[in-house]
C-alpha positions as CSV (number, residue, x, y, z in Angstrom):
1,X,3.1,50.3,-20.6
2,X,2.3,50.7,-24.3
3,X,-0.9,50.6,-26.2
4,X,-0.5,48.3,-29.0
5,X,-1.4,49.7,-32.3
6,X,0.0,47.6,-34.9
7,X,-1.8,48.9,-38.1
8,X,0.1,52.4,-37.4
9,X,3.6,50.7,-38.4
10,X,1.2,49.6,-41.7
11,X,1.5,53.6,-42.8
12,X,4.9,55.0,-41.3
13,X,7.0,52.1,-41.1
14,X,10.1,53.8,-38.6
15,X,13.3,51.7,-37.2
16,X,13.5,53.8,-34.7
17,X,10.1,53.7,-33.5
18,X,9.8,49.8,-34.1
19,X,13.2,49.5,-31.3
20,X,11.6,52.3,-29.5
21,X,8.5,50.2,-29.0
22,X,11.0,46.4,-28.7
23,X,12.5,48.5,-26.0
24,X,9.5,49.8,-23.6
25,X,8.7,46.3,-24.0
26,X,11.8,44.1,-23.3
27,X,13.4,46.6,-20.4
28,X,10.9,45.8,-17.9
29,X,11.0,42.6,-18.4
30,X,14.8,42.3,-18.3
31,X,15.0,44.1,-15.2
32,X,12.2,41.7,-13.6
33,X,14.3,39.0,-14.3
34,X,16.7,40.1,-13.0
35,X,15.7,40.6,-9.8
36,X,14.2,36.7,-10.0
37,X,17.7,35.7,-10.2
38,X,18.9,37.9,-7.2
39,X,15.8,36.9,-5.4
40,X,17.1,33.3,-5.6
41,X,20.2,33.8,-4.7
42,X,18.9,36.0,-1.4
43,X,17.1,32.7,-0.5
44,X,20.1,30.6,-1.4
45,X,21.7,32.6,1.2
46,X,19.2,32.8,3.9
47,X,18.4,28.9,3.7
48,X,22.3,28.4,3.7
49,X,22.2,30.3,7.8
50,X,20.0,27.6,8.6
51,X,21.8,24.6,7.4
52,X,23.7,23.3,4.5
53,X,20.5,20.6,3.8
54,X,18.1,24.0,3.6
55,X,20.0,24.6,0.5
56,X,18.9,21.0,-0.5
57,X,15.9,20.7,0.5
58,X,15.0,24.6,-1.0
59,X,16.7,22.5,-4.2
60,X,14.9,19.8,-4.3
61,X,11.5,21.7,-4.1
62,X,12.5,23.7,-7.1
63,X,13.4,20.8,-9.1
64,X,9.9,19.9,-8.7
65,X,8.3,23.0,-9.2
66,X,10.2,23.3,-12.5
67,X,8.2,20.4,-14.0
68,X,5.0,22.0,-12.6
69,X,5.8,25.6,-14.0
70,X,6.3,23.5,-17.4
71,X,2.5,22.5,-17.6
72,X,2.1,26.7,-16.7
73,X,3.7,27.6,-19.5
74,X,1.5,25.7,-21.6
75,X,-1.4,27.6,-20.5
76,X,0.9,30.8,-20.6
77,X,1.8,30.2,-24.0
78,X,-1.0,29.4,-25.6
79,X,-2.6,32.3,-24.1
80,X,-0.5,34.6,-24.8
81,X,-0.4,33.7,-29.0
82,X,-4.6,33.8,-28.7
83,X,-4.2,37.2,-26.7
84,X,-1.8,39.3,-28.5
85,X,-3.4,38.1,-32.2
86,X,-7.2,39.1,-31.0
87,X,-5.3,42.5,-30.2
88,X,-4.2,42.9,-33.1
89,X,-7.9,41.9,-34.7
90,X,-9.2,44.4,-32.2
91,X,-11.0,41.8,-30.7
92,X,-10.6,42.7,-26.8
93,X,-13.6,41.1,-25.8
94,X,-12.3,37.5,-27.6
95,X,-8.6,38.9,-25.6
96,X,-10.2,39.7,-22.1
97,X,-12.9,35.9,-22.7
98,X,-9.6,33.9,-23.8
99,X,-7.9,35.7,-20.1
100,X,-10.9,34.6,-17.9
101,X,-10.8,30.8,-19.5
102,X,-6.6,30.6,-18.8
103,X,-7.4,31.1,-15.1
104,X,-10.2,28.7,-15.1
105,X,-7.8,26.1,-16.9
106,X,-5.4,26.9,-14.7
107,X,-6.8,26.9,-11.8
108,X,-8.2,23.7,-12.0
109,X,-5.0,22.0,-13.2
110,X,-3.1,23.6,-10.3
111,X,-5.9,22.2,-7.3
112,X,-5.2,19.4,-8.7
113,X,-1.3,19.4,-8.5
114,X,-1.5,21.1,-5.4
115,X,-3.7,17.8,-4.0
116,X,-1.3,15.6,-5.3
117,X,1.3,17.5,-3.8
118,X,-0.2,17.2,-0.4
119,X,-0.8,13.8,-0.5
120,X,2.2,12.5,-2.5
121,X,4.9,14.6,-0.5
122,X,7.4,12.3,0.9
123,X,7.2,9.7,-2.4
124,X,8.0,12.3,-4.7
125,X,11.1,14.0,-2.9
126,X,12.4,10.9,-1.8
127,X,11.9,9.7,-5.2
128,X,14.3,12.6,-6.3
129,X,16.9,11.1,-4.2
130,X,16.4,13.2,-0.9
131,X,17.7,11.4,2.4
132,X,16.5,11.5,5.8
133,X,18.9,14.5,6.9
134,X,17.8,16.7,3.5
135,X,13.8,15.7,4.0
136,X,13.7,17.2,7.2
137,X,13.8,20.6,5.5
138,X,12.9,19.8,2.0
139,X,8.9,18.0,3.6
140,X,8.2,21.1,5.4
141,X,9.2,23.7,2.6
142,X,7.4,22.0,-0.2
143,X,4.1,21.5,1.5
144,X,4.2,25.3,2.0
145,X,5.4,26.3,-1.3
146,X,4.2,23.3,-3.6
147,X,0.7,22.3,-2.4
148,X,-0.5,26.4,-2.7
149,X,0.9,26.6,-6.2
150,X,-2.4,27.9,-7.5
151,X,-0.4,31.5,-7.1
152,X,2.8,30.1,-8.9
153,X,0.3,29.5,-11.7
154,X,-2.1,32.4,-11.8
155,X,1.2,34.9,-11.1
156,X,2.6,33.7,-14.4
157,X,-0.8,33.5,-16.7
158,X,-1.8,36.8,-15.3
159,X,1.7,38.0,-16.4
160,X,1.3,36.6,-19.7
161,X,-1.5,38.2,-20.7
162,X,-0.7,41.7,-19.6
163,X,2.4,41.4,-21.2
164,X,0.3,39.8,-24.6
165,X,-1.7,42.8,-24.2
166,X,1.9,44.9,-24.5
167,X,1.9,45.6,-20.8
168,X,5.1,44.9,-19.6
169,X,5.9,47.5,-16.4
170,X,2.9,46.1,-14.1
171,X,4.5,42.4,-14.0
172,X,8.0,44.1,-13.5
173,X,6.6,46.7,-10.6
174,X,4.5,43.4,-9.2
175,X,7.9,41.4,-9.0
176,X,9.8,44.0,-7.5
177,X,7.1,44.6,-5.0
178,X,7.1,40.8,-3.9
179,X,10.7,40.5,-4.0
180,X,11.3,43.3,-1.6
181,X,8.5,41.8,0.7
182,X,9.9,38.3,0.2
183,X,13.3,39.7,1.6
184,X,12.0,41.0,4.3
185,X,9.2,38.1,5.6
186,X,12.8,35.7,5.0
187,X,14.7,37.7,7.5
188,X,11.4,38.0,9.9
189,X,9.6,34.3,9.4
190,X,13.2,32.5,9.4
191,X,14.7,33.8,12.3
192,X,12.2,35.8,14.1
193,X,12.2,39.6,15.5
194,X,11.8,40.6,18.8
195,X,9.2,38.3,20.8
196,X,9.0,35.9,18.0
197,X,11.4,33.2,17.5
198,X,11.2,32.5,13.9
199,X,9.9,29.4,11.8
200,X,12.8,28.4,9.9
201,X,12.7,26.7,6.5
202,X,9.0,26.6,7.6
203,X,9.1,30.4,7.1
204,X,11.3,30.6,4.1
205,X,8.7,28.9,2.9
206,X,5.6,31.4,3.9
207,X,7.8,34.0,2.7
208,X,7.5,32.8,-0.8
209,X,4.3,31.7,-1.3
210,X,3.0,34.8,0.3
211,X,5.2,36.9,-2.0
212,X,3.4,35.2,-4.5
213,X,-0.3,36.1,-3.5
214,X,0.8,39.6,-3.5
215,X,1.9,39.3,-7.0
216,X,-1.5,38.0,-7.9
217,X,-3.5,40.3,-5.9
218,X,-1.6,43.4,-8.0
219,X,-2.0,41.7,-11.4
220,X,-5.3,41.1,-10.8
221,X,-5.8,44.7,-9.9
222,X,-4.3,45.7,-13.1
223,X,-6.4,43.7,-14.7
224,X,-9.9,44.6,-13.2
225,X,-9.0,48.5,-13.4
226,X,-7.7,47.7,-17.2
227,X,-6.3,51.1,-17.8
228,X,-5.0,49.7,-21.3
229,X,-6.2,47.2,-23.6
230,X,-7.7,44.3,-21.4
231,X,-10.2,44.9,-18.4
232,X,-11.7,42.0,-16.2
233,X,-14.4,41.9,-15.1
234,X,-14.0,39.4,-12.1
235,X,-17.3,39.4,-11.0
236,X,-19.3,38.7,-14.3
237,X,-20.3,35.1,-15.0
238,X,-17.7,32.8,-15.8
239,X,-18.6,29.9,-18.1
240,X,-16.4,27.1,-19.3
241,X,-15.6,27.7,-23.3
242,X,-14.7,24.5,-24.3
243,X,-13.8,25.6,-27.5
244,X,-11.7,28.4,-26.5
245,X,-10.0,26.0,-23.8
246,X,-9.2,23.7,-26.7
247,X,-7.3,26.5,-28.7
248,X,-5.1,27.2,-26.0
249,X,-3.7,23.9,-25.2
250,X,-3.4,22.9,-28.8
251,X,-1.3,25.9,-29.1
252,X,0.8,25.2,-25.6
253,X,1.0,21.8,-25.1
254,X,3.6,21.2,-27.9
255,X,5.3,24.5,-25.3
256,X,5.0,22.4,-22.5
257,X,6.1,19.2,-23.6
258,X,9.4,21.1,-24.7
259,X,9.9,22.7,-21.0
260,X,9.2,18.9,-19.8
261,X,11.7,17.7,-22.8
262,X,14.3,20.5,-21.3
263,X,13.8,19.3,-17.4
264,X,14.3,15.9,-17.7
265,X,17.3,16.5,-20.2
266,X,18.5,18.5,-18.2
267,X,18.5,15.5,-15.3
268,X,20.1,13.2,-17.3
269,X,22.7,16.2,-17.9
270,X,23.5,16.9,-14.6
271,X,23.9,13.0,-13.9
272,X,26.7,13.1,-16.7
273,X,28.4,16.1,-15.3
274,X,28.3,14.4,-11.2
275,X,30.3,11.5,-12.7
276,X,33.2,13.7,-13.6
277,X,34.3,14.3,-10.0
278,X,33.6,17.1,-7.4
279,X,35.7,19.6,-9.4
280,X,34.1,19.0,-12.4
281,X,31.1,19.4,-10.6
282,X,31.4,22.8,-8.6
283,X,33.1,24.3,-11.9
284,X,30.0,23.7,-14.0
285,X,27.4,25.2,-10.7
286,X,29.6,28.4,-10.9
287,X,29.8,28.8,-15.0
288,X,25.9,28.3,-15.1
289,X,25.4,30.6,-12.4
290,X,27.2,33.2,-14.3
291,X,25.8,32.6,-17.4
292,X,22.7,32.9,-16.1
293,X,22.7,36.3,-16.1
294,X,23.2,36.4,-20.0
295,X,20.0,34.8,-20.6
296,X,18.2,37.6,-19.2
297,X,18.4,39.6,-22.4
298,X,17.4,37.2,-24.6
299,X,14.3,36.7,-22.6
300,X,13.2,40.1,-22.9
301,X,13.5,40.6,-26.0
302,X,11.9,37.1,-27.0
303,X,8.5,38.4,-24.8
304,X,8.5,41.9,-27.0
305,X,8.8,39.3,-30.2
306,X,6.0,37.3,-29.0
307,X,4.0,40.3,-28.5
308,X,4.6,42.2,-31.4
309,X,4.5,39.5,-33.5
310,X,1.1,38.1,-32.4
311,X,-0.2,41.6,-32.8
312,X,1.0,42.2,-35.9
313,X,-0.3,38.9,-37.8
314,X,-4.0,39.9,-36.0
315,X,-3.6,43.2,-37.5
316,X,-3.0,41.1,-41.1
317,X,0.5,42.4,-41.5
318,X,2.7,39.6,-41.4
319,X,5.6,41.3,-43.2
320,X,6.1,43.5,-39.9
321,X,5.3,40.8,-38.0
322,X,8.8,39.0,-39.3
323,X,10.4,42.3,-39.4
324,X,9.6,42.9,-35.9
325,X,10.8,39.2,-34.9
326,X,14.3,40.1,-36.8
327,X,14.7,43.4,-34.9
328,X,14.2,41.6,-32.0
329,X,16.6,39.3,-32.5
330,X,19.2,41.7,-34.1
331,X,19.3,44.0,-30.5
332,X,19.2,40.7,-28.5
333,X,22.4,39.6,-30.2
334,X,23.9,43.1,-30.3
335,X,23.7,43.0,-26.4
336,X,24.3,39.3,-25.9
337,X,28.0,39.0,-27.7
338,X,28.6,42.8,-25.7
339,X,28.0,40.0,-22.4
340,X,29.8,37.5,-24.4
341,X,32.9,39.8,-24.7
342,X,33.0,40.5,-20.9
343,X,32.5,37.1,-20.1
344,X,35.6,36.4,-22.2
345,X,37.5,39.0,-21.2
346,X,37.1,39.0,-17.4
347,X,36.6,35.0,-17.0
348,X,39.8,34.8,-14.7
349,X,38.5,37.6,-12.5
350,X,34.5,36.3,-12.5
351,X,36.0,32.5,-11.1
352,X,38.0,34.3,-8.5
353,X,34.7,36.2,-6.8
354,X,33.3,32.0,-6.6
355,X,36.4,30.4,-5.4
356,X,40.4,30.3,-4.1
357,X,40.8,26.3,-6.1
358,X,42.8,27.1,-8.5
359,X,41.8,23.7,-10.2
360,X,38.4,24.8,-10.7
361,X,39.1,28.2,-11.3
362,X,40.6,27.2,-14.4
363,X,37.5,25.2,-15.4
364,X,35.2,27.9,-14.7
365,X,37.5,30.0,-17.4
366,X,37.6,27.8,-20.4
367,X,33.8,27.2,-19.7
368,X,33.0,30.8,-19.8
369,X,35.5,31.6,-22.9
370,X,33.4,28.8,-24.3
371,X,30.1,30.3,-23.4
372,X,31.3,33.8,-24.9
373,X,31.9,32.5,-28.0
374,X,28.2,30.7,-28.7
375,X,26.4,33.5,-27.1
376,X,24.8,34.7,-30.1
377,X,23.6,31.4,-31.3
378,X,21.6,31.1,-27.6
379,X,20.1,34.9,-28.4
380,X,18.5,33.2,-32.0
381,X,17.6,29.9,-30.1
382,X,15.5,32.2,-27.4
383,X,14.5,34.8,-29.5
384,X,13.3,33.3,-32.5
385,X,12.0,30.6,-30.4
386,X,9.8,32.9,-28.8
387,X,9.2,34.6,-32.3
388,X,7.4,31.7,-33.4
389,X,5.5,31.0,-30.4
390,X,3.9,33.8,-30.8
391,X,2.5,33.0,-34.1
392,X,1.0,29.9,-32.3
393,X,4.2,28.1,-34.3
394,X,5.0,25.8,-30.8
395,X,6.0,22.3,-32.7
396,X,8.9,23.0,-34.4
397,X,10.9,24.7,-31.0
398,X,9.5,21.2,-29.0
399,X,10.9,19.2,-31.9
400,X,13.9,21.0,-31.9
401,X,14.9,20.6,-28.4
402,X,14.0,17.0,-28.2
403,X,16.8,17.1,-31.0
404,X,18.9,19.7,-29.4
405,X,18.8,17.9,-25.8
406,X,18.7,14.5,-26.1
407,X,20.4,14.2,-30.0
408,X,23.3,16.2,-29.2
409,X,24.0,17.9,-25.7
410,X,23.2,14.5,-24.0
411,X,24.5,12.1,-26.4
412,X,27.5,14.1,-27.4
413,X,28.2,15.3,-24.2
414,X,28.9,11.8,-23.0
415,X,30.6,11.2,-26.1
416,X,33.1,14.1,-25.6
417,X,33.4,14.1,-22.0
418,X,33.7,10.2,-21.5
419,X,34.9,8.1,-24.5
420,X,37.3,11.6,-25.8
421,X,37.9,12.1,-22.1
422,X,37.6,15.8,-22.5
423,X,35.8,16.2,-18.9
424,X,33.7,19.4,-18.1
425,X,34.6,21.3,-21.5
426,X,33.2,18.3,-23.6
427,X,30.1,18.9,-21.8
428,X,30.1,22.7,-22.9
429,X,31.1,21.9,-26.1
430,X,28.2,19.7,-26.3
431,X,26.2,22.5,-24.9
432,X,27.4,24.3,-27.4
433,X,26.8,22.3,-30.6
434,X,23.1,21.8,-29.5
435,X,22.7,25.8,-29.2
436,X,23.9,25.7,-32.6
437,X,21.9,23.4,-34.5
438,X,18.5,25.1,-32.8
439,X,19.7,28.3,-33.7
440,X,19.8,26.8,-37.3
441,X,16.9,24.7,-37.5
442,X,14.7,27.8,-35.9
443,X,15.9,30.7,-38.0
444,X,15.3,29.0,-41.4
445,X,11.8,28.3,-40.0
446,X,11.3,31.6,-39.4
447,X,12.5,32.7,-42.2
448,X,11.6,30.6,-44.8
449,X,8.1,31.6,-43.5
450,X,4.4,29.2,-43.1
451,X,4.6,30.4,-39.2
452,X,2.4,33.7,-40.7
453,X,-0.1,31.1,-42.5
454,X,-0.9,28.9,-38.7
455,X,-4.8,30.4,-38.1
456,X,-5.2,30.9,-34.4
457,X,-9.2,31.0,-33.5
């Protein structure tokens, strides 16, 4: 947990300090990622004990709670840009009053998903495609997990405004906490212990939501005892600031519509990839999953941009500000192509740990030679991304993913994969292509400058 202080770097300008400081902040949130992509792959395999469908139906709830988590983000977004900037103004009473009207807007917008997700159930998985066999797990689950997704929402606002505020460790130390209690209320509410027989995907179910109200209750905490910057006071008055409301989606819905942009891409994606053939298929679920894990860095170090870089332009130092977002990016890449290199390297050995098809273990290792090689164009297109949402810049990163999406990864992959009948690798190559040109379009933004100028009130 660090105090921001941005007109200190003003004086004594220090590389070493400045990574010091990207550090404290990135680590923890590396490392809480981290564990959300081992917690999903614990429930993965608890839901896979069950039955097969479990997996589907746990699926099919995500896929919907992706779309909802893209109209948190907007909140999340604009919160943190308003946040970090008024810290950097020294404005903590405008930072704490923009805190308190995020979780009125949020809470509000969530009741209201979570009443259409109660009464709209059944239409919207089946609409998804889920059959009789995959709704009988996938109903029960996403009642329990969808309808309550008030805590979905106020654990990630709450998140984003500690970390805005250059707190990093209590979100991490709140996700680690929930994750080990999610574990264990999986092993207990799916199968039962002793007298009690277990709930199955019923429990799974509990498990997370109730992970997720622990994660609230300790943010909230953090909050209301406000050893650093920001300190809530939850019991004072809470009145509507339509003005203040206003700022913060103008800043994140552009942030949201680019999350929604992303989701249904990414549908129309997965489509393409399906129509290549089982192989095809499995190949592309095992490449992703690995490459998952090389996102991670990239999305610590773009929070730490966002941060700083808000800070910095409150405290009227844009110059730092950019040199910050460059630094950020610099040790992002430096650590992204050392993933890269593994992932190049030890391709043959990562597809063996997924499967014995030698077919698909071949596809697994082009794909991930392929992924190697772009991995520091994705650390620019994350980073810098990020970099600029946090100078309230959120346009340009929606316009370039409806580019990057739909212009090229959708439209070239079919292109490569279908009329140059270059299957799964014409879809990576796609992949690829589209990571470039964002990495291009959103560094000469941020370098050529006019994100320092956007006025955030």
């Amino acid at each position: 947990m660090i105090e921001l202080n941005p007109r200190k770097i003003l004086y004594k300008p220090s590389y070493l300090n400045e990574i010091k400081s990207i550090l404290i902040l990135a680590i923890p949130v590396i490392i809480e990622n981290i564990l959300q992509v081992l917690l999903g792959t614990t429930d993965t395999l608890f839901a896979g004990k069950l039955h097969p469908n479990a997996i589907a139906g746990i699926g099919a709830t995500n896929l919907i709670n992706n779309i909802y988590i893209a109209f948190f983000t907007a909140i999340g977004v604009g919160t943190t840009a308003i946040v970090s900037r008024n810290i950097g103004l020294k404005n903590k009473e405008k930072a704490i009053e923009t805190v308190k009207q995020a979780i009125i807007l949020t809470t509000g917008i969530s009741l209201i998903i979570g009443l259409i997700s109660f009464l709209f159930a059944k239409p919207i998985l089946i609409t998804l495609g889920a059959t009789s066999d995959i709704l009988e797990y996938a109903l029960p689950y996403f009642i329990v997990v969808a309808v309550p997704c008030i805590f979905l929402s106020l654990s990630l606002i709450l998140s984003s405004s500690l970390r805005a505020a250059g707190n990093t460790k209590t979100p991490m130390i709140a996700s680690i906490v929930a994750n080990v209690i999610n574990i264990i209320l999986n092993y207990i509410l799916i199968f039962g212990i002793f007298d009690f027989k277990g709930l199955g995907i019923i429990g799974a179910g509990l498990a997370t939501t109730i992970s997720r109200v622990i994660t609230v209750s300790i943010l909230l905490f953090s909050l209301c005892k406000g050893k650093t910057t920001l300190k809530l006071k939850l019991f004072d008055k809470w009145i509507i600031d339509k003005g203040l409301i206003l700022s913060i989606s103008k800043i994140g819905v552009p942030a949201g519509i680019e999350k929604l942009i992303m989701r249904f891409g990414q549908l129309a994606y997965g489509s393409l990839i399906i129509s290549l053939g089982t192989s095809s298929y499995v190949a592309h679920n095992i490449a992703g999953t690995i490459e998952s894990y090389s996102y991670l860095p990239a999305m610590g170090f773009g929070v730490a941009a966002t941060t700083l870089i808000g800070s910095q332009l409150g405290a009227d130092n844009p110059k730092f500000a950019k040199r910050y977002g460059l630094l950020c990016n610099l040790l992002s890449t430096i650590v992204m192509i050392i993933i890269g290199s593994i992932f190049f390297i030890a391709a043959p050995s990562l597809a063996k740990m997924f499967t014995d098809d030698l077919e698909v273990q071949n596809l697994v290792v082009t794909v991930l030679r392929i992924i190697a090689i772009f991995q520091p164009f994705l650390s620019i297109t994350l980073v810098i991304s990020s970099a600029l949402q946090g100078a309230g810049d959120t346009k340009l990163p929606m316009y370039s993913t409806l580019i990057g999406i739909w212009g090229i990864r959708v439209l070239f992959g079919y292109i490569f994969a279908v009329k140059f009948n270059l299957g799964l690798v014409g879809i990576w190559l796609a992949y690829s292509l589209d990571i470039v040109v964002r990495s291009i379009i959103l560094l000469s933004r941020f370098l050529k400058g006019k994100w320092d100028e956007i006025k955030i009130s």
